[in-house]
C-alpha positions in Angstrom: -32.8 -5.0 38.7 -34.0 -6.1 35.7 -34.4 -2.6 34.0 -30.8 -2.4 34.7 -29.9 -6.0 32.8 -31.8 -4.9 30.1 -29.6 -1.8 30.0 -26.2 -3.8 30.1 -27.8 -6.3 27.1 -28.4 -3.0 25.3 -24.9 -1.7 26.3 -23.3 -4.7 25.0 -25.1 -5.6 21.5 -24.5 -1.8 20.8 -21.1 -1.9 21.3 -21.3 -5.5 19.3 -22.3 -3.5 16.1 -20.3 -0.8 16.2 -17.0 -3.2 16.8 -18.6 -4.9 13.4 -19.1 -1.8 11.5 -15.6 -0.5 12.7 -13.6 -4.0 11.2 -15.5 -3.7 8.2 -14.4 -0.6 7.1 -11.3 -0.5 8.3 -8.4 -2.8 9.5 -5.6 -2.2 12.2 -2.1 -3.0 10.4 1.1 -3.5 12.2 4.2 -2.7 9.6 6.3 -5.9 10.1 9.4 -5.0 7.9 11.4 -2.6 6.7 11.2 -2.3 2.8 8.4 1.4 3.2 11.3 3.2 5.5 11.4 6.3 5.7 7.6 6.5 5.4 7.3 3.7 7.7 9.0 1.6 10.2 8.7 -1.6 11.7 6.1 -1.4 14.3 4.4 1.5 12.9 0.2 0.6 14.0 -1.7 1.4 10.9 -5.4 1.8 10.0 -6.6 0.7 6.3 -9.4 1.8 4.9 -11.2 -2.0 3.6 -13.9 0.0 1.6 -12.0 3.0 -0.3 -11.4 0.0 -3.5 -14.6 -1.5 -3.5 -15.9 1.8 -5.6 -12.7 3.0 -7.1 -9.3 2.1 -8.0 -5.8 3.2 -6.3 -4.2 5.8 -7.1 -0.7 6.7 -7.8 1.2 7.3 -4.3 -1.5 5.4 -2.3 0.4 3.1 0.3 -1.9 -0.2 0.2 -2.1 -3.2 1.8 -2.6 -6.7 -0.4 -2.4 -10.5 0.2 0.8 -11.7 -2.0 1.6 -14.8 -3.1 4.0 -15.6 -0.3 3.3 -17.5 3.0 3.2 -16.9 6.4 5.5 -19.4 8.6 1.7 -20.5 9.7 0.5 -21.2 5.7 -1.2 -18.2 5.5 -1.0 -15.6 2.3 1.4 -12.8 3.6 0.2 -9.8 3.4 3.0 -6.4 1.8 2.6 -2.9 2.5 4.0 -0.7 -0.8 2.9 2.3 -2.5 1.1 2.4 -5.7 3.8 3.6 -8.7 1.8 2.6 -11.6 -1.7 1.6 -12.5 -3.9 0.0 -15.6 -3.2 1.3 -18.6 0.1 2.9 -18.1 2.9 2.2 -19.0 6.0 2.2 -16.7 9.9 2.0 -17.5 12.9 1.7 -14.7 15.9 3.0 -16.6 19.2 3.6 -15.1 18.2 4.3 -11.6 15.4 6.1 -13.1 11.3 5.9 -12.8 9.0 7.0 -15.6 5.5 6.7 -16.3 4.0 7.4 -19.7 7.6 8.7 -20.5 7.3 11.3 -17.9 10.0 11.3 -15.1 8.0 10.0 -11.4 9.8 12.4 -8.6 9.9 10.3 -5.8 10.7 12.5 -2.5 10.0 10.3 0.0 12.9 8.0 -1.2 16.0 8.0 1.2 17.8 6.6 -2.4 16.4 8.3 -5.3 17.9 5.4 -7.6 15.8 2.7 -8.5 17.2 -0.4 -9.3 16.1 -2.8 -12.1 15.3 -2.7 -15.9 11.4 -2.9 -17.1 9.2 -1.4 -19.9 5.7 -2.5 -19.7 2.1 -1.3 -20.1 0.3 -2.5 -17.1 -2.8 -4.5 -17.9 -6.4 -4.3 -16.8 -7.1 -5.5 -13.3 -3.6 -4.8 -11.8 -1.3 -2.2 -10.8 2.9 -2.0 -10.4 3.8 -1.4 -6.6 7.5 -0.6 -5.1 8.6 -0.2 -1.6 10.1 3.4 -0.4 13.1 1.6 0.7 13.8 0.2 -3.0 16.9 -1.4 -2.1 15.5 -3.9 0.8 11.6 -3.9 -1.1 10.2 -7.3 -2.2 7.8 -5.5 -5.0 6.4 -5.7 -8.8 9.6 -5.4 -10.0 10.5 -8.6 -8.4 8.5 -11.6 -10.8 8.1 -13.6 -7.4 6.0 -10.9 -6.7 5.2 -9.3 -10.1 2.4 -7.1 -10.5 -0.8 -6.7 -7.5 -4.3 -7.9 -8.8 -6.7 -5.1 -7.5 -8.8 -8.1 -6.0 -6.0 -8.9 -3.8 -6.1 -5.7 -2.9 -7.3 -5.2 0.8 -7.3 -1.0 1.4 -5.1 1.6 1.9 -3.1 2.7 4.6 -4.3 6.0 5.7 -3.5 6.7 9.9 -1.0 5.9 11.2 -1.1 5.5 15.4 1.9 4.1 16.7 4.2 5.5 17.4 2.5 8.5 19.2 5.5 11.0 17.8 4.6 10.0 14.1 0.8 10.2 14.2 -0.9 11.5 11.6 -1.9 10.8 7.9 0.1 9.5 5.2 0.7 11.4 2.0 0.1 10.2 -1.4 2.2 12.7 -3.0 4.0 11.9 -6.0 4.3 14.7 -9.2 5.2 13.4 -12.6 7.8 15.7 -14.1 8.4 15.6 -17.8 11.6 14.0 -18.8 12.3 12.2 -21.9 13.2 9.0 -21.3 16.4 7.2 -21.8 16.2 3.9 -24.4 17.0 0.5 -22.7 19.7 -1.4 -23.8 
Protein backbone atom coordinates (compact mmCIF):
# COMPACT_ATOMS: atom_id res chain seq x y z
CA UNK A 1 0.00 0.00 0.00
CA UNK A 2 2.29 2.48 0.68
CA UNK A 3 4.79 1.56 -2.22
CA UNK A 4 1.83 2.19 -4.32
CA UNK A 5 1.07 5.96 -2.70
CA UNK A 6 4.45 6.68 -3.20
CA UNK A 7 4.00 5.74 -6.87
CA UNK A 8 0.72 7.91 -7.46
CA UNK A 9 2.83 11.13 -5.48
CA UNK A 10 5.45 10.32 -8.11
CA UNK A 11 2.79 10.07 -10.89
CA UNK A 12 1.38 13.24 -9.95
CA UNK A 13 4.48 15.75 -9.28
CA UNK A 14 5.80 14.34 -12.71
CA UNK A 15 3.01 15.20 -14.51
CA UNK A 16 3.04 18.64 -12.32
CA UNK A 17 6.40 19.55 -14.15
CA UNK A 18 5.85 18.61 -17.26
CA UNK A 19 2.19 20.65 -17.34
CA UNK A 20 4.82 23.59 -16.09
CA UNK A 21 7.43 23.11 -18.63
CA UNK A 22 4.61 22.68 -21.43
CA UNK A 23 2.84 26.43 -20.37
CA UNK A 24 6.08 27.84 -20.41
CA UNK A 25 7.04 27.28 -23.64
CA UNK A 26 4.14 27.38 -25.23
CA UNK A 27 0.49 28.87 -24.94
CA UNK A 28 -2.89 27.37 -26.30
CA UNK A 29 -4.65 30.40 -28.30
CA UNK A 30 -8.18 30.38 -29.36
CA UNK A 31 -8.59 32.98 -32.56
CA UNK A 32 -11.55 35.16 -31.29
CA UNK A 33 -12.17 37.29 -34.44
CA UNK A 34 -12.04 37.51 -37.80
CA UNK A 35 -9.42 40.20 -39.07
CA UNK A 36 -6.40 36.78 -40.06
CA UNK A 37 -9.22 35.07 -42.48
CA UNK A 38 -8.38 33.14 -44.77
CA UNK A 39 -5.33 31.99 -42.66
CA UNK A 40 -7.47 31.80 -39.79
CA UNK A 41 -10.92 31.63 -38.48
CA UNK A 42 -12.77 32.27 -35.48
CA UNK A 43 -12.35 29.38 -33.27
CA UNK A 44 -9.29 28.16 -34.81
CA UNK A 45 -7.14 26.40 -31.34
CA UNK A 46 -3.67 27.58 -31.66
CA UNK A 47 -0.35 26.78 -30.02
CA UNK A 48 2.31 29.82 -29.58
CA UNK A 49 5.57 29.29 -29.10
CA UNK A 50 6.37 31.82 -25.59
CA UNK A 51 10.15 31.22 -26.09
CA UNK A 52 11.04 31.55 -29.97
CA UNK A 53 11.37 35.90 -29.06
CA UNK A 54 13.20 35.69 -26.03
CA UNK A 55 16.57 34.90 -28.33
CA UNK A 56 15.55 36.43 -31.58
CA UNK A 57 13.33 38.80 -33.16
CA UNK A 58 10.18 38.07 -35.67
CA UNK A 59 10.44 37.74 -38.75
CA UNK A 60 8.63 38.91 -41.72
CA UNK A 61 5.37 36.61 -42.26
CA UNK A 62 5.43 35.30 -38.61
CA UNK A 63 1.69 35.27 -37.28
CA UNK A 64 2.29 36.51 -33.49
CA UNK A 65 0.45 36.97 -30.68
CA UNK A 66 0.87 40.36 -28.47
CA UNK A 67 -1.00 42.19 -25.57
CA UNK A 68 -2.40 45.63 -27.24
CA UNK A 69 -3.36 48.51 -25.75
CA UNK A 70 -7.04 47.69 -25.81
CA UNK A 71 -9.17 46.00 -23.00
CA UNK A 72 -10.97 43.12 -22.35
CA UNK A 73 -14.81 43.70 -21.24
CA UNK A 74 -13.06 42.19 -17.86
CA UNK A 75 -10.09 45.24 -17.74
CA UNK A 76 -7.70 43.06 -18.99
CA UNK A 77 -5.00 44.04 -22.06
CA UNK A 78 -6.50 42.31 -25.14
CA UNK A 79 -4.56 40.27 -26.75
CA UNK A 80 -4.37 40.46 -31.36
CA UNK A 81 -3.30 37.82 -33.55
CA UNK A 82 -1.60 39.53 -37.00
CA UNK A 83 1.31 38.64 -39.07
CA UNK A 84 4.55 40.45 -38.98
CA UNK A 85 4.79 42.87 -42.35
CA UNK A 86 7.61 44.95 -41.30
CA UNK A 87 10.29 44.97 -38.75
CA UNK A 88 13.23 47.50 -37.09
CA UNK A 89 14.93 49.18 -39.40
CA UNK A 90 12.81 49.03 -42.48
CA UNK A 91 11.13 51.07 -43.85
CA UNK A 92 7.50 50.43 -45.04
CA UNK A 93 5.07 52.48 -47.53
CA UNK A 94 1.14 51.47 -48.24
CA UNK A 95 0.53 53.23 -51.52
CA UNK A 96 -2.50 52.91 -53.53
CA UNK A 97 -3.59 49.57 -52.41
CA UNK A 98 -0.07 48.69 -52.54
CA UNK A 99 2.65 47.17 -49.82
CA UNK A 100 6.27 47.85 -50.07
CA UNK A 101 9.17 47.37 -47.96
CA UNK A 102 12.59 49.02 -48.57
CA UNK A 103 10.89 50.05 -51.98
CA UNK A 104 10.47 46.52 -52.92
CA UNK A 105 6.83 45.35 -53.68
CA UNK A 106 5.65 42.69 -50.46
CA UNK A 107 3.48 39.79 -52.55
CA UNK A 108 0.99 38.92 -50.14
CA UNK A 109 -0.80 35.49 -51.31
CA UNK A 110 -2.56 34.66 -48.52
CA UNK A 111 -4.72 37.90 -48.92
CA UNK A 112 -8.35 37.12 -50.09
CA UNK A 113 -8.06 41.22 -51.24
CA UNK A 114 -4.65 41.91 -52.48
CA UNK A 115 -5.41 45.77 -51.87
CA UNK A 116 -4.33 47.33 -48.89
CA UNK A 117 -5.92 50.21 -47.64
CA UNK A 118 -4.33 53.31 -46.05
CA UNK A 119 -1.40 55.74 -46.74
CA UNK A 120 2.05 55.39 -44.62
CA UNK A 121 5.79 55.93 -45.18
CA UNK A 122 7.86 55.25 -42.32
CA UNK A 123 11.14 53.64 -41.10
CA UNK A 124 10.23 51.43 -38.27
CA UNK A 125 12.21 52.15 -35.08
CA UNK A 126 14.21 50.01 -32.81
CA UNK A 127 12.22 47.81 -30.49
CA UNK A 128 9.04 47.51 -32.67
CA UNK A 129 7.74 46.03 -35.68
CA UNK A 130 4.52 47.04 -38.24
CA UNK A 131 1.81 44.16 -38.04
CA UNK A 132 -1.49 43.84 -40.40
CA UNK A 133 -4.20 41.39 -40.41
CA UNK A 134 -4.74 38.96 -43.60
CA UNK A 135 -8.23 40.18 -43.69
CA UNK A 136 -6.95 43.95 -44.24
CA UNK A 137 -10.29 45.25 -44.65
CA UNK A 138 -11.94 44.01 -41.09
CA UNK A 139 -8.05 44.12 -39.30
CA UNK A 140 -7.54 46.42 -36.27
CA UNK A 141 -3.47 46.69 -36.90
CA UNK A 142 -0.31 49.13 -37.09
CA UNK A 143 -1.78 51.00 -39.58
CA UNK A 144 -4.45 51.93 -37.31
CA UNK A 145 -2.67 54.73 -34.57
CA UNK A 146 -5.11 53.16 -31.85
CA UNK A 147 -3.06 50.40 -32.40
CA UNK A 148 0.10 51.79 -34.09
CA UNK A 149 3.11 49.89 -34.12
CA UNK A 150 3.83 46.24 -31.63
CA UNK A 151 6.68 46.75 -28.95
CA UNK A 152 8.66 43.43 -29.23
CA UNK A 153 8.23 43.29 -25.29
CA UNK A 154 4.54 43.04 -25.76
CA UNK A 155 5.19 40.51 -27.80
CA UNK A 156 4.03 37.04 -26.34
CA UNK A 157 5.15 34.25 -29.33
CA UNK A 158 4.20 33.07 -32.48
CA UNK A 159 1.57 31.13 -33.69
CA UNK A 160 2.87 28.04 -35.09
CA UNK A 161 0.07 24.76 -34.84
CA UNK A 162 -2.80 25.12 -35.35
CA UNK A 163 -5.39 22.19 -33.79
CA UNK A 164 -8.80 22.95 -34.17
CA UNK A 165 -10.42 22.42 -36.36
CA UNK A 166 -9.22 18.79 -37.02
CA UNK A 167 -9.64 19.41 -41.10
CA UNK A 168 -7.17 22.47 -40.87
CA UNK A 169 -4.33 20.99 -38.77
CA UNK A 170 -1.13 21.62 -39.45
CA UNK A 171 1.47 24.42 -39.40
CA UNK A 172 1.19 27.89 -40.45
CA UNK A 173 3.35 29.38 -43.17
CA UNK A 174 5.44 32.36 -42.89
CA UNK A 175 5.72 32.91 -46.54
CA UNK A 176 5.90 36.18 -47.84
CA UNK A 177 8.63 37.02 -51.07
CA UNK A 178 9.54 40.66 -51.68
CA UNK A 179 9.35 41.39 -55.40
CA UNK A 180 11.12 44.40 -56.80
CA UNK A 181 8.85 47.13 -57.83
CA UNK A 182 9.50 50.71 -57.80
CA UNK A 183 7.37 52.37 -55.75
CA UNK A 184 4.71 54.87 -56.53
CA UNK A 185 5.34 58.67 -54.72
CA UNK A 186 2.50 59.58 -52.19
CA UNK A 187 0.55 62.39 -52.69
Amino acid sequence: MKKEIIEWIKTIVLSLVIALIITTFIKPTIVKNYSMIPTLDENNFLIVNRLLYKQGTPSRGDIIVFRSPLKTPAGKDKLLIKRVIALPGEEIVISDGSVFINGEYLEEPYLVDSYTEGSIDAVIPEGKIFAMGDNRGNSLDSRDDILGLVDMEDVIGKAFLRLYPLNRIGFLTTYLPIKSASIIALN
